[in-house]
VOGU-3710 file (C-alpha; in Angstrom, 3 decimals, decimal comma):
1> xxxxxxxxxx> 0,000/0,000/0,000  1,272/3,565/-0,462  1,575/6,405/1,776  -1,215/9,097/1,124  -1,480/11,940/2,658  -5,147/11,352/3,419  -6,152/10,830/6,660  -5,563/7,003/7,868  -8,520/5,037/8,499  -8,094/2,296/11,489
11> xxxxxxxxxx> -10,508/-0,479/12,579  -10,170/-1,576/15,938  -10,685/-4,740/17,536  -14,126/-4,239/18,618  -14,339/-3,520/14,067  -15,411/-0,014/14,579  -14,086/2,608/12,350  -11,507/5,408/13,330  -10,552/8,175/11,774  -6,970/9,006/12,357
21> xxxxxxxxxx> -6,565/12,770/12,209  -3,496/15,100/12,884  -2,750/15,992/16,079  -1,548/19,172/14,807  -2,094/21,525/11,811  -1,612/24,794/10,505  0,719/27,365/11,961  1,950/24,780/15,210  3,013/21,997/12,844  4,975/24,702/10,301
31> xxxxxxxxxx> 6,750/26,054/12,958  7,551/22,752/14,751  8,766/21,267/11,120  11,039/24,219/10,343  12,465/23,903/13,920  13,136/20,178/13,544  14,583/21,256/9,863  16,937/24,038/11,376  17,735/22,967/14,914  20,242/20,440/14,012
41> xxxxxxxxxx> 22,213/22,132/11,776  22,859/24,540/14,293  23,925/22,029/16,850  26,187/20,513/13,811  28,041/23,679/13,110  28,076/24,688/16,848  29,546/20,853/17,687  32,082/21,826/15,147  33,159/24,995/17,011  33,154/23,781/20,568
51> xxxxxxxxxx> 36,019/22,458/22,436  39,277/22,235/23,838  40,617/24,429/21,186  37,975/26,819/20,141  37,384/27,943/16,759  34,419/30,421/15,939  31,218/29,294/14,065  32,497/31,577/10,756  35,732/29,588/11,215  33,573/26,453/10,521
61> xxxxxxxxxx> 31,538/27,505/7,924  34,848/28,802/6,028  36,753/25,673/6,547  33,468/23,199/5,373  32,879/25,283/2,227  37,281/25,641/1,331  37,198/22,128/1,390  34,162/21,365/-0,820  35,464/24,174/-3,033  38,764/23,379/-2,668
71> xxxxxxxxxx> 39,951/26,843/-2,170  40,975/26,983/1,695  40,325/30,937/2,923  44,010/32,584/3,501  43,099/33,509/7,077  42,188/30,420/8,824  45,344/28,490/10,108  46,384/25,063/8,944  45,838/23,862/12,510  42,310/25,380/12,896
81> xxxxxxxxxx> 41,230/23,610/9,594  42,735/20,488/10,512  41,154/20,348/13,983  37,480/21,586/12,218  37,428/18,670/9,023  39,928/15,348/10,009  39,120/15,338/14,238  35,683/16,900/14,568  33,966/16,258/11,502  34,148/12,709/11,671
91> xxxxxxxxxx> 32,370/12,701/15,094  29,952/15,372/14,900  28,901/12,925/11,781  28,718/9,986/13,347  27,417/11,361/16,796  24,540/12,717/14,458  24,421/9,450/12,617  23,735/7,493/15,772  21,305/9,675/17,176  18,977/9,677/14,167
101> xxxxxxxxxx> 19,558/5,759/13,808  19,090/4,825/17,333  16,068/7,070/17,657  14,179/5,825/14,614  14,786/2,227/16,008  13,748/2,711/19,219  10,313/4,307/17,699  9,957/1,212/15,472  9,982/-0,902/17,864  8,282/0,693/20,228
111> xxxxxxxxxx> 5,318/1,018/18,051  5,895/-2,624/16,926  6,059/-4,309/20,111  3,068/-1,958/21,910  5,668/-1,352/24,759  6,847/1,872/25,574  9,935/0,499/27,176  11,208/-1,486/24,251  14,236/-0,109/23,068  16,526/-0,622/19,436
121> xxxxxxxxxx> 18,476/-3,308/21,719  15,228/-5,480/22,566  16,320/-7,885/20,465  19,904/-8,292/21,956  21,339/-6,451/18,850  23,765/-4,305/21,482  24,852/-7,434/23,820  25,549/-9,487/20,280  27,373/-6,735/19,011  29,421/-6,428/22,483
131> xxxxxxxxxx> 30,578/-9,712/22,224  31,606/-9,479/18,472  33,631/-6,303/19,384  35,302/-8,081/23,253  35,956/-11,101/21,235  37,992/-8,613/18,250  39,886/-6,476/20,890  40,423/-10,069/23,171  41,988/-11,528/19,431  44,277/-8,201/18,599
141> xxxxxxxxxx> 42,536/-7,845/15,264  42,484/-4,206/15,480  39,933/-1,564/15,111  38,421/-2,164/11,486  37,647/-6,073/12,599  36,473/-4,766/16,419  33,597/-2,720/13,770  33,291/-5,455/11,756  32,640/-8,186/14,368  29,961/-5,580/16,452
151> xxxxxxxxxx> 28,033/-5,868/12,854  28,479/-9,317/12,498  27,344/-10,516/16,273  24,780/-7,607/16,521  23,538/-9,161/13,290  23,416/-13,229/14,276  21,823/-12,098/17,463  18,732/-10,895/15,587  18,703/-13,755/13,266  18,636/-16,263/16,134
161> xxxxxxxxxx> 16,122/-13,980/17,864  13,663/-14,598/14,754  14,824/-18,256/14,590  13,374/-18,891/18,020  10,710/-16,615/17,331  9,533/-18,576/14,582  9,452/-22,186/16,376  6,498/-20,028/18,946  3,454/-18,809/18,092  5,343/-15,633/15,969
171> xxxxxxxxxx> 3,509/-12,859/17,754  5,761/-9,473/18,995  5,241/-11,594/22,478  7,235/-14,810/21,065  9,984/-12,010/19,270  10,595/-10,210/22,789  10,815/-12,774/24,772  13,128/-14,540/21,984  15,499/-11,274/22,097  15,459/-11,269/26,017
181> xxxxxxxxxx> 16,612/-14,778/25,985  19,456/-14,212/23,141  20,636/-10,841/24,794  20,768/-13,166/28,362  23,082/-15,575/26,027  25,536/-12,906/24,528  25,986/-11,392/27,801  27,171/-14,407/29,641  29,606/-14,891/26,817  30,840/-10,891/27,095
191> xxxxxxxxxx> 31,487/-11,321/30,774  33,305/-14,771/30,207  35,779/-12,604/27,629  36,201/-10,464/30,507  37,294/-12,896/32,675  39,573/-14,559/30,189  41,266/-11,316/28,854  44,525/-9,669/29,957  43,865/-7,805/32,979  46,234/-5,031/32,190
201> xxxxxxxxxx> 45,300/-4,216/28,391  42,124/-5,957/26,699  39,575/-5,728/29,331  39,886/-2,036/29,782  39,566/-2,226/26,399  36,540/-3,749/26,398  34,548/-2,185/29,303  35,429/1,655/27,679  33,884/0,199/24,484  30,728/-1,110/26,487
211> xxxxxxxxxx> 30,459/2,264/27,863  30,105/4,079/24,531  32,313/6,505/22,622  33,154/8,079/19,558  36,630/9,412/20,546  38,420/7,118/17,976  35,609/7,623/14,922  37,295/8,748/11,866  36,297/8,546/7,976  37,640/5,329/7,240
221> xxxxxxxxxx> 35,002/4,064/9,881  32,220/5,872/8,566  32,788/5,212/5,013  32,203/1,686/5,836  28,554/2,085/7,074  27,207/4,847/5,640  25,927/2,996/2,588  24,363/0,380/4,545  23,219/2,883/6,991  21,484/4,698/4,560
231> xxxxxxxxxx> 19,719/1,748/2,692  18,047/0,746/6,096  16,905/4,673/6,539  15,012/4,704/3,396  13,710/1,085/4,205  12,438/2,097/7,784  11,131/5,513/5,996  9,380/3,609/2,907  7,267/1,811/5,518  6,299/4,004/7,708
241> xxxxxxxxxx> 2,454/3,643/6,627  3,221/0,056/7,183  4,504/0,694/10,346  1,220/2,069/11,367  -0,677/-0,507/10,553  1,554/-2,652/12,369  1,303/-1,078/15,502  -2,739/-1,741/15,368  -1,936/-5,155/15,567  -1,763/-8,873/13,545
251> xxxxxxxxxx> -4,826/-9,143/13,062  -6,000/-4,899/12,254  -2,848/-4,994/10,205  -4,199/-8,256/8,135  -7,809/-6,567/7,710  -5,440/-3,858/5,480  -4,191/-6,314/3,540  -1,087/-6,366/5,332  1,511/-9,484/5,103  2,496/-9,214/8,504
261> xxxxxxxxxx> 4,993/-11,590/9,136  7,147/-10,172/6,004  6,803/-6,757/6,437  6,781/-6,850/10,254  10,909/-8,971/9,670  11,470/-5,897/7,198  10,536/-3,038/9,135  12,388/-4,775/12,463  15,771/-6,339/10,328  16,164/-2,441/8,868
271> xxxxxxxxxx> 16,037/-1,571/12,224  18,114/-3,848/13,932  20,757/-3,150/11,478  20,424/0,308/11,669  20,945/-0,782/15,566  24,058/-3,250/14,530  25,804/-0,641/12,971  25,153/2,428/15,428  26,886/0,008/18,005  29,982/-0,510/15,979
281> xxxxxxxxxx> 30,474/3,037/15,634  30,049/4,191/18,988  30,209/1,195/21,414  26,595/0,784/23,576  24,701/3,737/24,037  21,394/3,391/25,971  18,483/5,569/26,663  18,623/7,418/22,891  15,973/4,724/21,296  14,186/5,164/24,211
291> xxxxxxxxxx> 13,630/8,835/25,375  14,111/10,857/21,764  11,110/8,534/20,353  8,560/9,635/23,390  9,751/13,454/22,763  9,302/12,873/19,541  5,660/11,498/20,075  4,812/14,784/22,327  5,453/16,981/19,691  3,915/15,234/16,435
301> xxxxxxxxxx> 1,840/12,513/17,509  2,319/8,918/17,103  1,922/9,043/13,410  5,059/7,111/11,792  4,528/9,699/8,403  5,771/12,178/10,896  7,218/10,399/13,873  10,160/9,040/11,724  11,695/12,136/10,667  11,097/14,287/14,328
311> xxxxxxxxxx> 12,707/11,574/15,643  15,682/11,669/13,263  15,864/15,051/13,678  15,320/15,034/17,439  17,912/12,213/17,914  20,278/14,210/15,905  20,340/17,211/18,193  19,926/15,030/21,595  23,485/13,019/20,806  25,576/15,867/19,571
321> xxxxxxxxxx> 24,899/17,506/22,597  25,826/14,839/24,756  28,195/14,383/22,979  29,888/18,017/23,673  28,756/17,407/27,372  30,894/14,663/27,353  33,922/16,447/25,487  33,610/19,465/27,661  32,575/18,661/30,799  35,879/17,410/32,741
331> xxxxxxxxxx> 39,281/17,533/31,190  39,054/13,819/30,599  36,849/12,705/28,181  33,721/10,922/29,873  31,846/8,270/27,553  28,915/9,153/26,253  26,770/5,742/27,230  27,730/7,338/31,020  25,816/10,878/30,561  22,833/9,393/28,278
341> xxxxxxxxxx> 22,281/7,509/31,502  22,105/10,345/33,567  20,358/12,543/31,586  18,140/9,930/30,025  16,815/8,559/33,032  15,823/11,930/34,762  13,520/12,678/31,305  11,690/9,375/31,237  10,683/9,340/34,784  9,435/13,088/33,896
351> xxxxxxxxx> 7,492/11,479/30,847  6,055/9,102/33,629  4,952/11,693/36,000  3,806/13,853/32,702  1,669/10,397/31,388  3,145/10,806/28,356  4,524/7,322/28,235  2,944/5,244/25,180  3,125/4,313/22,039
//
């Protein structure tokens, strides 16, 4: 079925007809969209500018445009421009990267799995992807392999997740529980790493991975997932209709003609991978797929035509700037999984109190 930009009819259970309006219109959803639109390209160029050595916002703009021009201004030093495009670039990209991918998985699969504490790791995507990366740093294979393996183990965790899933009675209850028990399973086997690995060199290794970062991202790492990345944004975004109708439930979503099964494994293996590759960028970030989606949801309504790109947009801006929290906040760098804690916990307990916790 194709997106429209008619109003969505639902039937519920009880077969009575809905009619899914806008929670918005007019001058309040303009003014939210050009927000969402402008808002995090601020936060990029500011992200650019801030840190230990500080550069001014024209500085930035200067030094993006000499290099897509290729004539570098005069008056901005070689330091400044190296500092602005091969050390904060590369993070402000993929901190922005993460955000939107982590955000637009967690709203999948919240809407998905009717639980508005389901997260893009439900299906043990970030404890399969842990033990791919331990079991790369544990073997010495270096970076590239430790981003490879995350993939590759975030990956097989999802497929066995469906595997089980599909020996049940293949409802969202069957899939959860399946990811719960395969998340259980790649956990064990992280902390047995742990225990295995030298003491003095691998396992800090490994636990400052587990606790998130994007310190070491640079373009080589990027240019690996970006294409990928980008095939499982227009995926998640081609089915966001879909995705509605998949939230009703099996057996609403079969009254629209829906093939459930398939398009529920499409919608939730784009956004798994989108997961699977977030994670080997940054290491294990919680609390983005969960929080940005239910901001998201205040502003725009539950609508996937809309919820999808406010959440992209609002998990853009909510990473980079924990992300310059975390650069500028002590004069060693804290990782990022640390302060999303913090912060994120704090904001869903005031969604809680503000009953604005659903789906």
């Amino acid at each position: 079925m194709a997106d429209t930009d008619e109003d969505v009819r639902m039937v519920t259970a009880e077969g009575a007809e809905v009619a899914s309006k806008p929670k918005h219109s007019g001058f309040w959803n303009t003014s939210v969209g050009l927000v969402l639109i402008i808002l995090p390209i601020v936060l990029f160029l500011f992200s650019l500018a801030i840190g230990a050595y500080h550069v001014t916002p024209s500085q930035v703009i200067r030094v993006l445009l000499g290099h897509i021009t290729g004539n570098m201004p005069s008056d901005v030093s070689s330091l400044s421009a190296s500092i602005i495009w091969d050390v904060r670039l590369p993070r402000v990209i993929s901190a922005a990267l993460v955000g939107a991918g982590l955000s637009v998985a967690g709203a999948v699969f919240q809407g998905i799995f009717k639980n508005p504490l389901a997260s893009p790791y439900t299906l043990g995507v970030s404890n399969g992807a842990g033990f791919g990366a331990a079991l790369a740093i544990v073997l010495s294979l270096g970076a590239a392999f430790v981003q490879l393996f995350a993939v590759a183990f975030g990956l097989l965790a999802v497929a066995l997740t469906f595997l089980i899933a599909s020996r049940g009675r293949r409802n969202t209850v069957t899939l959860v529980l399946a990811g719960m028990l395969i998340g259980a399973l790649f956990s064990s086997l992280v902390s047995l790493l742990k225990f295995t690995a030298d003491p003095t060199e691998k396992l800090p290794q490994i636990v400052y991975w587990l606790m998130g970062s994007l310190s070491g991202v640079g373009f080589d790492s990027l240019l690996k997932i970006v294409p990928f990345y980008v095939l499982c944004l227009i995926v998640v975004f081609l089915y966001r209709w879909r995705t509605n109708v998949l939230a009703l439930g099996d057996q609403e979503a079969r009254s629209f003609g829906i093939n459930v099964r398939r398009d529920r494994a499409v919608v939730v293996g784009a956004s798994s991978m989108l997961t699977a590759l977030s994670v080997s960028l940054a290491g294990i970030i919680g609390w983005v797929g969960i929080v940005v989606p239910h901001l998201a949801r205040m502003l725009v309504g539950p609508d996937f035509r809309r919820l999808i790109p406010a959440s992209v947009s609002l998990g853009i801006c909510y990473l980079l700037v924990i992300d310059d929290i975390c650069r500028t906040l002590a004069a060693v760098e804290i990782p990022i999984g640390v302060i999303t804690g913090i912060i994120g916990v704090p904001m869903f307990l005031y969604f809680i109190y503000k009953k604005k916790v659903n789906w």
